[in-house]
N, CA, C and O atoms as CSV, one atom per row, in Angstrom:
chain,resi,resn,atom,element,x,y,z
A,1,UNK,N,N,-25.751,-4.391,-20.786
A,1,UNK,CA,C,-24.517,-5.078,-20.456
A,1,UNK,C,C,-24.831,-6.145,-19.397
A,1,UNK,O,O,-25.223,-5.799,-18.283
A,2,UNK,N,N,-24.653,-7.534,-19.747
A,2,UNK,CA,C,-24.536,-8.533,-18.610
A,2,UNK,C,C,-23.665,-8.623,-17.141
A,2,UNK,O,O,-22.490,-8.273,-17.028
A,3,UNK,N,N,-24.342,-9.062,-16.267
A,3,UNK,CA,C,-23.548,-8.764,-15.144
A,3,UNK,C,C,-22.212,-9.352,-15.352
A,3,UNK,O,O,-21.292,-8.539,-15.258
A,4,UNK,N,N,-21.891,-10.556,-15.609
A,4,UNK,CA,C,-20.629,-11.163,-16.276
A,4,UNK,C,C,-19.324,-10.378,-16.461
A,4,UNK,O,O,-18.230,-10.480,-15.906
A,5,UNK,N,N,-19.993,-9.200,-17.838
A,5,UNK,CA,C,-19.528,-8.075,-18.148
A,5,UNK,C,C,-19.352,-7.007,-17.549
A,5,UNK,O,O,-18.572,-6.211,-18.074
A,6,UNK,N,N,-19.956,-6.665,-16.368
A,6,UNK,CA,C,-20.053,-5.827,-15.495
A,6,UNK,C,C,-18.939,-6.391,-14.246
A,6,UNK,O,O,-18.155,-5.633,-13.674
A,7,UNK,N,N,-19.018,-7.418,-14.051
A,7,UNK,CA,C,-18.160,-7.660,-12.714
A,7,UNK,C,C,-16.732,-7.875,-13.510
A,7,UNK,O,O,-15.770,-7.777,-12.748
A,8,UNK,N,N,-16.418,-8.128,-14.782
A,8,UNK,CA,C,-15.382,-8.417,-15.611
A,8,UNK,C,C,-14.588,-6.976,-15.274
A,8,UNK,O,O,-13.561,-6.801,-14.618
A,9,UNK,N,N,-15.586,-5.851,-16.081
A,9,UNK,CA,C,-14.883,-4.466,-16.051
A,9,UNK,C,C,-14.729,-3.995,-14.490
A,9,UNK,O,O,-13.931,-3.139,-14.107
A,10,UNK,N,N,-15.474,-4.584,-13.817
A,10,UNK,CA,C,-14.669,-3.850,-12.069
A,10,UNK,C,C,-13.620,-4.806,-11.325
A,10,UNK,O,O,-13.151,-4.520,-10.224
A,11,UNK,N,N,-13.261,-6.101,-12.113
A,11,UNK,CA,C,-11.713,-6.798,-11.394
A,11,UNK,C,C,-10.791,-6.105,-12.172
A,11,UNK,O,O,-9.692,-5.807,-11.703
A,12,UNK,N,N,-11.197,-5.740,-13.600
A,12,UNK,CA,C,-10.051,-5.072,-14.090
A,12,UNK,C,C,-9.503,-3.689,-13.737
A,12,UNK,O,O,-8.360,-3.245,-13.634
A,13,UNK,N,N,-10.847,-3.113,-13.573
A,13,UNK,CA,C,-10.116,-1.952,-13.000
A,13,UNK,C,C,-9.420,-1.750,-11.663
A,13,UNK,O,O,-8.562,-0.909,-11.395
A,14,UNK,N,N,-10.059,-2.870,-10.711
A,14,UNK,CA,C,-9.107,-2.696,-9.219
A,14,UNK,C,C,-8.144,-3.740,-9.681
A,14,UNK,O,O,-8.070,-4.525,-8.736
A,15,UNK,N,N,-7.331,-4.175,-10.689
A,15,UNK,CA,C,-6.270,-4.685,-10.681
A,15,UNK,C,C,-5.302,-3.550,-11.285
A,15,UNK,O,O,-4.127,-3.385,-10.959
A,16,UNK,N,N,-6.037,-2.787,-12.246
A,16,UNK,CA,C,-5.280,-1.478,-12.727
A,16,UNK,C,C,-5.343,-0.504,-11.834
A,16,UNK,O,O,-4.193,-0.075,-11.741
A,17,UNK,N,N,-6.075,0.116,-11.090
A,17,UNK,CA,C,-5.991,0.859,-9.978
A,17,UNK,C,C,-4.655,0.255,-9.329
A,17,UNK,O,O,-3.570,0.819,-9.477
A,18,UNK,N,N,-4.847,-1.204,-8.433
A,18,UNK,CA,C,-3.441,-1.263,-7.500
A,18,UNK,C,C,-2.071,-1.459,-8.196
A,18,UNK,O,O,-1.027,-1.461,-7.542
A,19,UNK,N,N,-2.117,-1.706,-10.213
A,19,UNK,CA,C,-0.897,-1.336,-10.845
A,19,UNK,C,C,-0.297,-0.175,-10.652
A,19,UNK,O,O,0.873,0.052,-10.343
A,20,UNK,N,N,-1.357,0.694,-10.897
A,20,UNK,CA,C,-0.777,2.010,-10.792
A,20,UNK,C,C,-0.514,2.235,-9.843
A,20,UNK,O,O,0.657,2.613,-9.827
A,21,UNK,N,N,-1.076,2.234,-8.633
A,21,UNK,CA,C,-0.801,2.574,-6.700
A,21,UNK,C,C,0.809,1.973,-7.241
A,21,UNK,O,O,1.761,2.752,-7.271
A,22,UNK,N,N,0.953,0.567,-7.633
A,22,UNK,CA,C,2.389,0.007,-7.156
A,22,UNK,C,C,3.446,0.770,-8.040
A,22,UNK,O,O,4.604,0.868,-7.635
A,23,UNK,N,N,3.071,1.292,-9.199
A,23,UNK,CA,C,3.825,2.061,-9.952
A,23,UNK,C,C,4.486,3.369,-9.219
A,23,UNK,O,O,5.616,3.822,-9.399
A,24,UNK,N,N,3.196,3.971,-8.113
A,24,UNK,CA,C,3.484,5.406,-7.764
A,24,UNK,C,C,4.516,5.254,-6.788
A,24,UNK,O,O,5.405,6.077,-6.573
A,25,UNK,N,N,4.308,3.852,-6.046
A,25,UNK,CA,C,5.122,3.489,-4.600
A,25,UNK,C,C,6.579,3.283,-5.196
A,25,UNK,O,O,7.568,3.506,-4.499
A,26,UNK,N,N,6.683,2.824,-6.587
A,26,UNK,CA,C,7.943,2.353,-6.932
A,26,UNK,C,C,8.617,3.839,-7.513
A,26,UNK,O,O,9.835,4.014,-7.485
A,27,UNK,N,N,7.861,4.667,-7.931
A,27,UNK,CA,C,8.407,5.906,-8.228
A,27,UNK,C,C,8.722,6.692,-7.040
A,27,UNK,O,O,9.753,6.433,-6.419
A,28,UNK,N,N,8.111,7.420,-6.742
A,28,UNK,CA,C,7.674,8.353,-5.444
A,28,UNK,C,C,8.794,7.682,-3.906
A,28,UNK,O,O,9.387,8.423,-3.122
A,29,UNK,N,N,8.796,5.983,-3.857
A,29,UNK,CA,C,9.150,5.678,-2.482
A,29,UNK,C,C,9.104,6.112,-1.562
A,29,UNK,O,O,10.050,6.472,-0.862
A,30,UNK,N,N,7.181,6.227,-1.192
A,30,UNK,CA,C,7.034,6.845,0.090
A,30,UNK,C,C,7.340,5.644,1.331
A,30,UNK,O,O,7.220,6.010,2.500
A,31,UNK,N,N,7.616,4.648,1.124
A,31,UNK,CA,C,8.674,3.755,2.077
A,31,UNK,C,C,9.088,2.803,0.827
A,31,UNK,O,O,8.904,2.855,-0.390
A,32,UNK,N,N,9.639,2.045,1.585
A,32,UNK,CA,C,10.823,0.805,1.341
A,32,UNK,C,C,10.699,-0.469,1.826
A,32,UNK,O,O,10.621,-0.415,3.053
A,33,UNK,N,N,10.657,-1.346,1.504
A,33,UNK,CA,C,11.042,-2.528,2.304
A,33,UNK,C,C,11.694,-2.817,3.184
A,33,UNK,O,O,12.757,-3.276,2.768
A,34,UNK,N,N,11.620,-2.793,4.561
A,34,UNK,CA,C,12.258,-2.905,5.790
A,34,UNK,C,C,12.324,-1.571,6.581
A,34,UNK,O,O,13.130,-1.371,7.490
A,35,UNK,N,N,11.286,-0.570,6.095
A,35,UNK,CA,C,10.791,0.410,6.184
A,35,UNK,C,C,10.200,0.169,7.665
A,35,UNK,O,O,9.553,-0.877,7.683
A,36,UNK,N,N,10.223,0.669,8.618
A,36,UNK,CA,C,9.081,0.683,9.808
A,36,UNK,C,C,8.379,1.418,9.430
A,36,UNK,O,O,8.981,2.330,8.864
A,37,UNK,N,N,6.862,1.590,9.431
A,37,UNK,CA,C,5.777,2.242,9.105
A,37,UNK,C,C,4.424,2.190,10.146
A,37,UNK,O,O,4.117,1.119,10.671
A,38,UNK,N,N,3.666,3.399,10.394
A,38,UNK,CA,C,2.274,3.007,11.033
A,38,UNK,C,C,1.197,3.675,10.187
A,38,UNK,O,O,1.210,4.806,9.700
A,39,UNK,N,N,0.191,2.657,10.114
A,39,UNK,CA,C,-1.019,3.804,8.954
A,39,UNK,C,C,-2.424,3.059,10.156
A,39,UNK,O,O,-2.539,2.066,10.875
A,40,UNK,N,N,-2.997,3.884,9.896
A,40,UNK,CA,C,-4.622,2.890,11.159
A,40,UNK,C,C,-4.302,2.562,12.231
A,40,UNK,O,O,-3.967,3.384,13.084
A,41,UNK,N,N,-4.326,1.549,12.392
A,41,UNK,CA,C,-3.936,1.355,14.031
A,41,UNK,C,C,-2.812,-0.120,13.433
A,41,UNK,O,O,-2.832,-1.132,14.133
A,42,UNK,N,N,-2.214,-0.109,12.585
A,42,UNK,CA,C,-0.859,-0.761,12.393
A,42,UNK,C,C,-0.112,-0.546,12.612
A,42,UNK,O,O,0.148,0.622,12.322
A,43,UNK,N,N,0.881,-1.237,13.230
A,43,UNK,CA,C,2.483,-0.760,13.317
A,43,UNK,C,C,3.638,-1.939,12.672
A,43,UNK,O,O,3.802,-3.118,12.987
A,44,UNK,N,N,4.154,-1.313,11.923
A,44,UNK,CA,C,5.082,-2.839,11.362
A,44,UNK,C,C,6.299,-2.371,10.405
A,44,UNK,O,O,6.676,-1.202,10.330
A,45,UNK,N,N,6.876,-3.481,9.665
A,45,UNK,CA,C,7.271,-3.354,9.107
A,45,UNK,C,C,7.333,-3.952,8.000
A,45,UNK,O,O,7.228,-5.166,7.824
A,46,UNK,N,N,7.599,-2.677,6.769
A,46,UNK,CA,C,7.119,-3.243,5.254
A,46,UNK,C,C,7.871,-4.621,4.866
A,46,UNK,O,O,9.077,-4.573,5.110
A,47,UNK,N,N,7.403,-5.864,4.301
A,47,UNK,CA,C,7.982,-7.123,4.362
A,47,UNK,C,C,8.143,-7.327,2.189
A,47,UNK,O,O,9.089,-7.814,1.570
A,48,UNK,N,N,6.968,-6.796,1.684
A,48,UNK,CA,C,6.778,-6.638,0.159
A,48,UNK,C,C,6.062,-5.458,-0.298
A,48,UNK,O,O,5.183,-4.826,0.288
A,49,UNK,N,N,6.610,-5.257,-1.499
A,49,UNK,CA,C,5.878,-3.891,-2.433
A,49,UNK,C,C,5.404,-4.960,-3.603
A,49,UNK,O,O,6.290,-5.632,-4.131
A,50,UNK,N,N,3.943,-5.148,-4.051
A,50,UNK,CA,C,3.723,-5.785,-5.129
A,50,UNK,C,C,2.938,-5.241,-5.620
A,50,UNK,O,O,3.165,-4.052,-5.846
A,51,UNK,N,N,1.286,-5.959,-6.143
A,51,UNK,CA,C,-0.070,-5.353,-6.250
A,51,UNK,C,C,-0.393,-5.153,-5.291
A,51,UNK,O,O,-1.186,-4.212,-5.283
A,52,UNK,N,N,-0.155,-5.660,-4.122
A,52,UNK,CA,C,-0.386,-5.277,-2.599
A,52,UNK,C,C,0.462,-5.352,-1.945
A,52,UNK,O,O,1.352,-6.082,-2.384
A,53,UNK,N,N,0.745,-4.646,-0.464
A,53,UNK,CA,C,1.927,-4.511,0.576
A,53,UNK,C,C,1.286,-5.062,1.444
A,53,UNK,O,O,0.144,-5.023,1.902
A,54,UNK,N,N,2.843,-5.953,1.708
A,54,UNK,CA,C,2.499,-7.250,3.375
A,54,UNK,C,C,3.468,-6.661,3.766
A,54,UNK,O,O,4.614,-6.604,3.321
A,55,UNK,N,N,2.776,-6.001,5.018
A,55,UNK,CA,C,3.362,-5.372,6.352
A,55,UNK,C,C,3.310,-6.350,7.755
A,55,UNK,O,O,2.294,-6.833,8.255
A,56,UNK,N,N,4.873,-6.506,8.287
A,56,UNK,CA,C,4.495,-7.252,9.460
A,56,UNK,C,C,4.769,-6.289,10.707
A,56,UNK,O,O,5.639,-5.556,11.178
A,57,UNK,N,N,3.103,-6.888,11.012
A,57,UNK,CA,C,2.969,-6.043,12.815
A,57,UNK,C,C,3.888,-6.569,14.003
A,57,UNK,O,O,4.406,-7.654,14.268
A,58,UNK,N,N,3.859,-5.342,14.583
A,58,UNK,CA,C,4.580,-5.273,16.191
A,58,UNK,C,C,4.077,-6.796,16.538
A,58,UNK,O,O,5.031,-7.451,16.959
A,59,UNK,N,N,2.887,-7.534,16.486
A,59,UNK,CA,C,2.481,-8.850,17.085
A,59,UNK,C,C,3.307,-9.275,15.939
A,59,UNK,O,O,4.445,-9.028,16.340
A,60,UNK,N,N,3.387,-9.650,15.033
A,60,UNK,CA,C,3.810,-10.515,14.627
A,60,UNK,C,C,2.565,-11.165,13.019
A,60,UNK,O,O,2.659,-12.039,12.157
A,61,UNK,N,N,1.869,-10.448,13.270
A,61,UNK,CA,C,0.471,-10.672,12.350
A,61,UNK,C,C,1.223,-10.041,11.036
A,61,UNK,O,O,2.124,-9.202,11.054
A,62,UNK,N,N,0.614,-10.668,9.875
A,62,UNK,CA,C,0.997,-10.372,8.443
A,62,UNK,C,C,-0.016,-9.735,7.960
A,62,UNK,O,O,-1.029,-10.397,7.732
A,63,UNK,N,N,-0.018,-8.620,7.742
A,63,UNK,CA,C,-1.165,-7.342,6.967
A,63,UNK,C,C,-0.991,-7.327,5.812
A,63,UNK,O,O,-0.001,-6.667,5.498
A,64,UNK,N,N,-1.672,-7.897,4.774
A,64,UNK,CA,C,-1.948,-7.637,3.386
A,64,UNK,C,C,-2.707,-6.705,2.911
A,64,UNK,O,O,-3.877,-7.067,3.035
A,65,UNK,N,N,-2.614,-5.505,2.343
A,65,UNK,CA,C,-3.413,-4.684,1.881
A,65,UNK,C,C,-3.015,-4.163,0.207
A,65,UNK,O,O,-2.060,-4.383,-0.538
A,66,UNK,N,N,-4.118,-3.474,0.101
A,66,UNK,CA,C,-4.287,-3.336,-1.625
A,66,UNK,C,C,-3.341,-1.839,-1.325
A,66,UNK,O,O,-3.236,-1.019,-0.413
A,67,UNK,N,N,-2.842,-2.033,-2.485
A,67,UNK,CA,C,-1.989,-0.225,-3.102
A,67,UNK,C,C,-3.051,0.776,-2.901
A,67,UNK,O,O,-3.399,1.475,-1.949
A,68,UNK,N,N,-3.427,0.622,-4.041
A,68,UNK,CA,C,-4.705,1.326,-4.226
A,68,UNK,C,C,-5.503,1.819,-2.604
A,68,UNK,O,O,-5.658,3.032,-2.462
A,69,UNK,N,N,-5.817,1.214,-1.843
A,69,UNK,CA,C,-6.257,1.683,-0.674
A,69,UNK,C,C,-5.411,1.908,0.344
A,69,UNK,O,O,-5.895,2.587,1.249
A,70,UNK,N,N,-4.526,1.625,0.455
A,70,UNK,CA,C,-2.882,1.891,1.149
A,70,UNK,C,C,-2.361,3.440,1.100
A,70,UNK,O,O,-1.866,4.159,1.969
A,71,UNK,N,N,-2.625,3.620,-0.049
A,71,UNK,CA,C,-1.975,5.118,-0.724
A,71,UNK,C,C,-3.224,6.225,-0.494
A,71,UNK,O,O,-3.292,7.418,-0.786
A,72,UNK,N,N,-4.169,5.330,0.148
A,72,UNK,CA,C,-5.327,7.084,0.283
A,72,UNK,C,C,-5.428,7.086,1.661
A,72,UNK,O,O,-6.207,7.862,2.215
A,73,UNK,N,N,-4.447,5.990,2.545
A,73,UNK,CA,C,-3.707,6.903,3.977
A,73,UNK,C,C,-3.120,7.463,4.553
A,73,UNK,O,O,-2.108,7.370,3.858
A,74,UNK,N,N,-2.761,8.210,5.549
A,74,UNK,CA,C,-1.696,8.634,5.836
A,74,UNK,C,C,-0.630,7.693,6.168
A,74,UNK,O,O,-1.136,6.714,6.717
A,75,UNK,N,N,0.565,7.592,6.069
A,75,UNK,CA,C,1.446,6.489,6.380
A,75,UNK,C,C,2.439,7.380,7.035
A,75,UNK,O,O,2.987,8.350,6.511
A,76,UNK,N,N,2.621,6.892,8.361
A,76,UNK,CA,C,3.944,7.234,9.367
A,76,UNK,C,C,5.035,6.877,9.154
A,76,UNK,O,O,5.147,5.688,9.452
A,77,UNK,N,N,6.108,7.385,8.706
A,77,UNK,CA,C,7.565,6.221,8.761
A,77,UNK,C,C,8.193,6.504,9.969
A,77,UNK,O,O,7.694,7.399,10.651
A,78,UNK,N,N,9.415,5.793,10.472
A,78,UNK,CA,C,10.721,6.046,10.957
A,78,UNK,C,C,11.328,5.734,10.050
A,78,UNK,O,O,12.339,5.580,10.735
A,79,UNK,N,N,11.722,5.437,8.895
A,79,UNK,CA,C,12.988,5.372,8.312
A,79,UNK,C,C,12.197,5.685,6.474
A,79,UNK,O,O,11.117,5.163,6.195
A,80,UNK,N,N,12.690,6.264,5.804
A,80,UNK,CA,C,12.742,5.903,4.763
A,80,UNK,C,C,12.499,7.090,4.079
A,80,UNK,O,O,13.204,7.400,3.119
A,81,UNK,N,N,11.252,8.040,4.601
A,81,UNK,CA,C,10.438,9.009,4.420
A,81,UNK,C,C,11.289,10.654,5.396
A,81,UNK,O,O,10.939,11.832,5.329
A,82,UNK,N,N,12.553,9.954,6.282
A,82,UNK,CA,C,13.291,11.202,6.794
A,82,UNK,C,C,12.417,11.396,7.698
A,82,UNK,O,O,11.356,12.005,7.836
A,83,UNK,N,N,13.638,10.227,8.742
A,83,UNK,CA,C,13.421,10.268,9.856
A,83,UNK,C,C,12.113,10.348,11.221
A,83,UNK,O,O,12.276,10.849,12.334
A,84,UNK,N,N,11.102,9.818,10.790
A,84,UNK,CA,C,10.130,9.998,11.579
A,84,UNK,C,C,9.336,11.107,10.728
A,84,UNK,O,O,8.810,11.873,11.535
A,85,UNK,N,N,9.112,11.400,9.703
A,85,UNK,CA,C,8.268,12.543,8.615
A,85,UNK,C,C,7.067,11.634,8.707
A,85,UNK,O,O,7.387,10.450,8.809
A,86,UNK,N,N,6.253,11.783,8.702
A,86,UNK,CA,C,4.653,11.665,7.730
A,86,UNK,C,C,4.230,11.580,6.100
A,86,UNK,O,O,4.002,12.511,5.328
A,87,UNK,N,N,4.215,10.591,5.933
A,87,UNK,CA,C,3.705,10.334,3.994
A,87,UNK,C,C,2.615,10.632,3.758
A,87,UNK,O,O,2.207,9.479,3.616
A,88,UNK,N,N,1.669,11.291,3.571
A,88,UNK,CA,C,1.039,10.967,2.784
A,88,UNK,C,C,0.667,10.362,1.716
A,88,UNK,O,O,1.010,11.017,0.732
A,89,UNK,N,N,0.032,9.257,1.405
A,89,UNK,CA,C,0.096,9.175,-0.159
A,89,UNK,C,C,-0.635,9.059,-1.222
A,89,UNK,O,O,-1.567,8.288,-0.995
A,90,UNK,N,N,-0.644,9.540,-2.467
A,90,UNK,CA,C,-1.602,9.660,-3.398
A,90,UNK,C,C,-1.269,9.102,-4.534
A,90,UNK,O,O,-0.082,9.091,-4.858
A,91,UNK,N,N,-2.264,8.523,-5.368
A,91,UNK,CA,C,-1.907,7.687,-6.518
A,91,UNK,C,C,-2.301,8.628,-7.327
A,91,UNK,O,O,-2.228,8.466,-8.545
């Protein structure tokens, strides 16, 4: 198999990987949009749910991250997840 072919089959699959992550987020709603959330050393609030979530930080910084790697953290809410609970989340 050519590398061509090889790097072909691994964009597709991390574009299907973060379909599905966005599928689980749209099922499951382990937050929401306008959600306050902390996962890593982020704190913000959810701004979009797409192939990836843009979270805006306490500074003011715009965090883009993939579903797919989003969902194999723990995610903190205050709102969305009942009241200050803990998400976990799994795709």
């Amino acid at each position: 198999m050519s590398w061509a072919v090889r790097t072909a089959a691994l964009a597709v699959q991390n574009i299907l990987g973060d379909l599905f992550a966005s599928l689980s987020i749209a099922v499951d709603k382990p937050f929401e949009v306008g959600d306050s959330i902390a996962f890593q050393s982020v704190n913000g609030t959810v701004e979009h749910i797409g192939l990836k979530t843009r979270i805006r930080s306490i500074t003011g910084e715009q965090v883009v991250i993939s579903n797919t790697e989003f969902l194999k953290q723990t995610i903190r809410t205050t709102s969305g997840c009942g009241n200050g609970a803990s998400c976990s989340g799994s795709a």
